[in-house]
RODO-2510 file (C-alpha; in nm, 4 decimals, decimal comma):
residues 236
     n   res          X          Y          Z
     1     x     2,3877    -7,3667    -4,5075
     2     x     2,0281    -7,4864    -4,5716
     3     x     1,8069    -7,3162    -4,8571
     4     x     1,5495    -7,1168    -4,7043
     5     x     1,1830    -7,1978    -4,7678
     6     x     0,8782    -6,9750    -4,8580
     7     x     0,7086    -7,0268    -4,5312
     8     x     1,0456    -6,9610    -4,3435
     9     x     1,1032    -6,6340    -4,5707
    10     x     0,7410    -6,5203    -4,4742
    11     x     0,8158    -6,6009    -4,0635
    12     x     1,1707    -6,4357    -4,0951
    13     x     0,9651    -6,1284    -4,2590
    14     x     0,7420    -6,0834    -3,9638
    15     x     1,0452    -6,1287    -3,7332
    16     x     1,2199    -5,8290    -3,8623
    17     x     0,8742    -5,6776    -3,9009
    18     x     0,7916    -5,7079    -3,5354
    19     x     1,1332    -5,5998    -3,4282
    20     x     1,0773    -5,2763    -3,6233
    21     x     0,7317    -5,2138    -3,4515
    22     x     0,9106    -5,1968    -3,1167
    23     x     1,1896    -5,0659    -3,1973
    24     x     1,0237    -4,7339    -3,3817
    25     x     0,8833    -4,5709    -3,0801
    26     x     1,2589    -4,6094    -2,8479
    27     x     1,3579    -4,3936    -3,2049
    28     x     1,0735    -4,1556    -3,1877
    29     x     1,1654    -4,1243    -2,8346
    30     x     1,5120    -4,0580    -2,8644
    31     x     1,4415    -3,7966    -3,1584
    32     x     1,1555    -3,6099    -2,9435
    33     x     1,4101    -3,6411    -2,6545
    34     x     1,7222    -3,4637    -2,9283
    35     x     1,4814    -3,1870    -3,0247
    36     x     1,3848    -3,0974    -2,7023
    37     x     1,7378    -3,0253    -2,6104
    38     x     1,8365    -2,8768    -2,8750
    39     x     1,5438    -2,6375    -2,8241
    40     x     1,6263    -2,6413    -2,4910
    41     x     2,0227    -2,5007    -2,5537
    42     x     1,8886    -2,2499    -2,7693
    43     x     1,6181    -2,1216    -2,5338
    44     x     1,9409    -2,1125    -2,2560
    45     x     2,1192    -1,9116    -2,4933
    46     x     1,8713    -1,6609    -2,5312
    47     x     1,7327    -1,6450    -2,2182
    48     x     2,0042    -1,6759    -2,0021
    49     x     2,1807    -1,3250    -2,1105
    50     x     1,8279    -1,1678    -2,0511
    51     x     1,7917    -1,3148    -1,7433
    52     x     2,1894    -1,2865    -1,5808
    53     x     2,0804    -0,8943    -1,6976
    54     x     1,7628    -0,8913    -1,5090
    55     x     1,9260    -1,0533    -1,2043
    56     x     2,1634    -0,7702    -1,1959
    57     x     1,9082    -0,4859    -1,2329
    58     x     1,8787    -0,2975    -0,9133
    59     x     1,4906    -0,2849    -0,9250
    60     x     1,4404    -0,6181    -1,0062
    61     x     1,7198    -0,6931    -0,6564
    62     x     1,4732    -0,4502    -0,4578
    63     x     1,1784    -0,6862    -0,5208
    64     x     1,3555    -0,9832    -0,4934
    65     x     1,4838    -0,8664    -0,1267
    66     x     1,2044    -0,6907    -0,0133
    67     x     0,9919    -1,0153    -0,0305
    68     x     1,2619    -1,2542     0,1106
    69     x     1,2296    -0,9921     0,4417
    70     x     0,8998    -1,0496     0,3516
    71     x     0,9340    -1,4421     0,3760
    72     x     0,7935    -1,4928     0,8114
    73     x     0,5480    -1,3251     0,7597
    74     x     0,4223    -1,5430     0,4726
    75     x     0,5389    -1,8463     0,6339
    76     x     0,3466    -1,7771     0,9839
    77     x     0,0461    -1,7055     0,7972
    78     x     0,0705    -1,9784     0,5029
    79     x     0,0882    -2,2560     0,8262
    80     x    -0,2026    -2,0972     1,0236
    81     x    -0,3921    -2,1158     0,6975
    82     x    -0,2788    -2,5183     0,6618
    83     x    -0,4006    -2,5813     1,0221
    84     x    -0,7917    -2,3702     0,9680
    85     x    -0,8542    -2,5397     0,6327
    86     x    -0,7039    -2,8662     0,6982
    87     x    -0,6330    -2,9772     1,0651
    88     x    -0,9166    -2,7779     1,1747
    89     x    -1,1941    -2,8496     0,9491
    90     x    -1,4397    -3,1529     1,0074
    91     x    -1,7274    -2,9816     0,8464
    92     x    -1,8445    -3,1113     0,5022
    93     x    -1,6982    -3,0849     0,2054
    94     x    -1,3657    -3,1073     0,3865
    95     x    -1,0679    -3,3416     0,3633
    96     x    -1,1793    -3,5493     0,7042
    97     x    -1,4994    -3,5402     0,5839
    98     x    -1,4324    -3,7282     0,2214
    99     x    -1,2271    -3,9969     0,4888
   100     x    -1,5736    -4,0839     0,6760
   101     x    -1,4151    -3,9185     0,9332
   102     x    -1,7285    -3,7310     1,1621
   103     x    -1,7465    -3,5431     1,4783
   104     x    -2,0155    -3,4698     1,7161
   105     x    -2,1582    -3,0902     1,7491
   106     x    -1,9923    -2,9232     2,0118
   107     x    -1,6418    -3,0385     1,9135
   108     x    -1,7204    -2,8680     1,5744
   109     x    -1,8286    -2,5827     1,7181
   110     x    -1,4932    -2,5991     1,9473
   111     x    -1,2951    -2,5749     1,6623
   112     x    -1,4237    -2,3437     1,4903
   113     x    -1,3044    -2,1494     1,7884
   114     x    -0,9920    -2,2541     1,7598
   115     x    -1,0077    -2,1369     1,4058
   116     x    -1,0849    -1,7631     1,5097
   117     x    -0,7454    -1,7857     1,6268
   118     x    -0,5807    -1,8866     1,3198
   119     x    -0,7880    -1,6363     1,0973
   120     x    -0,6310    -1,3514     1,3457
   121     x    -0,2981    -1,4906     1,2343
   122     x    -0,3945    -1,4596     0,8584
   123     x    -0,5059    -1,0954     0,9542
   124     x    -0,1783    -0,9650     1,0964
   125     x    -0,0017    -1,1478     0,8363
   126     x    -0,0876    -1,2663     0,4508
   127     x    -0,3761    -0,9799     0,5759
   128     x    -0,1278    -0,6856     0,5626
   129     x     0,0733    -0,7997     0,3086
   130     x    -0,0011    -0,5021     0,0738
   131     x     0,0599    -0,2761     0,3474
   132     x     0,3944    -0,4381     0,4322
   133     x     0,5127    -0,4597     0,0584
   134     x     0,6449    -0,1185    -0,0242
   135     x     0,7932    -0,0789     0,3024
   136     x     1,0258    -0,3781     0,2868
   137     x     1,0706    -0,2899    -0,1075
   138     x     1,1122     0,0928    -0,0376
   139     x     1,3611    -0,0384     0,2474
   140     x     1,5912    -0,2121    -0,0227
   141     x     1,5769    -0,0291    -0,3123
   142     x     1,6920     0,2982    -0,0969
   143     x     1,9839    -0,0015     0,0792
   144     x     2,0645    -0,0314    -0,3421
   145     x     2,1347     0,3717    -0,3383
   146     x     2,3152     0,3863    -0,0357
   147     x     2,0586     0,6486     0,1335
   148     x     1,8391     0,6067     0,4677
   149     x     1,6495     0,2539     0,4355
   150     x     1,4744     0,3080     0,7067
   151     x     1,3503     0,6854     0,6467
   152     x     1,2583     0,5271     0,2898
   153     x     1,0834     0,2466     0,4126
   154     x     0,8744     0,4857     0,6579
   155     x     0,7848     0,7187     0,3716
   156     x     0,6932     0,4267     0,1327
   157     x     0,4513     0,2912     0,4070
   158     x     0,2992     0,6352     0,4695
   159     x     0,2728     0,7238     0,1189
   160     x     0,0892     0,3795     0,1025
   161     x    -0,1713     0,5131     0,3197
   162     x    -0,2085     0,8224     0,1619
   163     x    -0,3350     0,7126    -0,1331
   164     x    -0,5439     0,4654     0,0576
   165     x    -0,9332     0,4981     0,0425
   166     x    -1,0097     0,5950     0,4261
   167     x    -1,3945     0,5501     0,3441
   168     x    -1,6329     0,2982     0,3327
   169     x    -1,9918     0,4307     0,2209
   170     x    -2,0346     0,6688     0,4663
   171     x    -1,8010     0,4885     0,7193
   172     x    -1,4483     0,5880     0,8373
   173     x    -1,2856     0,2534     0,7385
   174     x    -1,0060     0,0752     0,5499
   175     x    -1,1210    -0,2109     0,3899
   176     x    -0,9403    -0,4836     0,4249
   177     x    -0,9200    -0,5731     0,0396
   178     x    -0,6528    -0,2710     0,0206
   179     x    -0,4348    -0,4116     0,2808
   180     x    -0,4541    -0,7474     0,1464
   181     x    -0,2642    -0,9625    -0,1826
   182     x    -0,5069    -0,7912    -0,3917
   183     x    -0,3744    -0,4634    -0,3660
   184     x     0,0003    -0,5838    -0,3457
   185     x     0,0914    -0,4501    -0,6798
   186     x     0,0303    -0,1006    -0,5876
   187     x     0,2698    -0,1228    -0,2888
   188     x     0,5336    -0,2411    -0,5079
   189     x     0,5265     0,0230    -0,7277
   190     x     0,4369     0,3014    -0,4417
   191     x     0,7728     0,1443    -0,2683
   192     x     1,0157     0,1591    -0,6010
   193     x     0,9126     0,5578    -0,6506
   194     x     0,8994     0,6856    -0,3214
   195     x     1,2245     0,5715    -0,2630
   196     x     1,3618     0,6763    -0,6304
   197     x     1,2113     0,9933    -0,5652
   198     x     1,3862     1,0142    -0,1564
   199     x     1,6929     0,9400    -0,3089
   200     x     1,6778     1,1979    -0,5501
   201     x     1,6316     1,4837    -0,3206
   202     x     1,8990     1,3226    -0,0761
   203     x     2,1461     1,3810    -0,3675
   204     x     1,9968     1,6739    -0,4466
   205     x     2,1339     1,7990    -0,0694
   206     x     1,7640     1,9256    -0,0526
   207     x     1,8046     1,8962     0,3242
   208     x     1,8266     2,0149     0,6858
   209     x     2,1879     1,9547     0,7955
   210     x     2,2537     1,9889     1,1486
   211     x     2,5839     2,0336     1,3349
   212     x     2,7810     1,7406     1,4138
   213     x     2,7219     1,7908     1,7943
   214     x     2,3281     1,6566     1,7425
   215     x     2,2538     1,2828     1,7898
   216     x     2,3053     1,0869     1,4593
   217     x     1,9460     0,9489     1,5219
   218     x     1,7848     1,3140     1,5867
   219     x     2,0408     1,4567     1,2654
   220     x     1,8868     1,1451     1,0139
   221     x     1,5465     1,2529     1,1348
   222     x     1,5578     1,5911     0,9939
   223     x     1,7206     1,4931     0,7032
   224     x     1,4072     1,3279     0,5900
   225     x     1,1733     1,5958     0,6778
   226     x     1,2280     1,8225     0,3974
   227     x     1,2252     1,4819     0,0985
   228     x     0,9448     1,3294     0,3424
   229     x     0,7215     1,6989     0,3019
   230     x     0,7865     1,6590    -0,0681
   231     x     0,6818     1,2623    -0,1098
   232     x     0,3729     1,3118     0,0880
   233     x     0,2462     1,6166    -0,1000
   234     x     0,3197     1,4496    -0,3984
   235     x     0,1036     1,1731    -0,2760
   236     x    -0,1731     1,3515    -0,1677
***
């Protein structure tokens, strides 16, 4: 084996030096990439119990099915929404517009009558979503208790509007910001206690039974009157 020289020594030393340079940040990587699952595992251990628990917590199941019935509605209006602010819009500032794309006058002004149709859309849907809320949510949770749904549902949605301004100035009026997503946090909780409080009164037997000879439909009916007297004027 030949004897190394100095100058060889000193080129072998930046060699390994070199090799170390690049090689250090694959080893920070693989460290950052070993803490973060080990953090990882022991966020899944203590999340996941909380979570499996939450899953399973009948409240929690209301909300999560009361917004999947929810789901067309948000869907319809979500696309018409799309088509007005994307498809339909030429005007500046828009995404067309930053592609040099331009149109003449009238067509704008055509589509922006096409758009009147699309805002309707929004209206009757992502428009009424607080309105629709703690029916659908009232609607599960009272599927949860094995009571009415649908007497539940009724009650949530008219106890919605009970405690719904009617007035606007000096105007008889909703205004449309209570029927909206701004005002959807109210219907869930409106939904979750009107139909707590239904089902308490329905095992309370604090109701008109009628013989068995009466319609089902006309018998369920007057089973909610007496809880439905009580939820309202509790509303009120």
């Amino acid at each position: 084996m030949y004897p190394v020289c100095h100058s060889e020594r000193n080129i072998l030393f930046v060699i390994l030096s070199v090799k170390e340079i690049y090689i250090f940040p694959y080893q920070v990587f693989y460290l950052r990439v070993f803490i973060m699952s080990g953090a990882i595992r022991s966020l899944e251990r203590v999340i996941l119990p909380v979570a499996v628990t939450l899953g399973k917590q009948i409240h929690v199941n209301a909300i999560k099915n009361g917004f999947i019935r929810l789901m067309p509605l948000t869907l319809v209006g979500a696309i018409f929404v799309l088509i007005n602010n994307v498809l339909l819009s030429f005007g500046e500032g828009s995404f067309f517009w930053s592609m040099g794309i331009r149109l003449d006058v009238n067509t704008l002004a055509s589509l922006e009558q096409l758009k009147v149709i699309g805002g309707s859309v929004y209206n009757g849907t992502l428009g009424i979503m607080s309105l629709m809320t703690p029916f659908f949510i009232g609607m599960a949770l009272a599927e949860e208790r094995k009571v009415d749904a649908l007497a539940a549902g009724l009650l949530s949605l008219a106890s919605f509007m009970t405690v719904t301004p009617f007035t606007i100035g000096d105007v008889s009026a909703i205004g449309a910001n209570w029927l909206g997503g701004a005002n959807i946090i109210s219907g869930i909780i409106i939904g979750l206690v009107v139909a707590e409080i239904f089902t308490f009164i329905i095992r309370q037997n604090w109701v008109i039974r009628l013989p068995d000879s009466v319609p089902e439909s006309v018998s369920r009916s007057f089973t909610a009157l007496i809880p439905g007297f009580i939820i309202l004027f509790m509303m009120d």
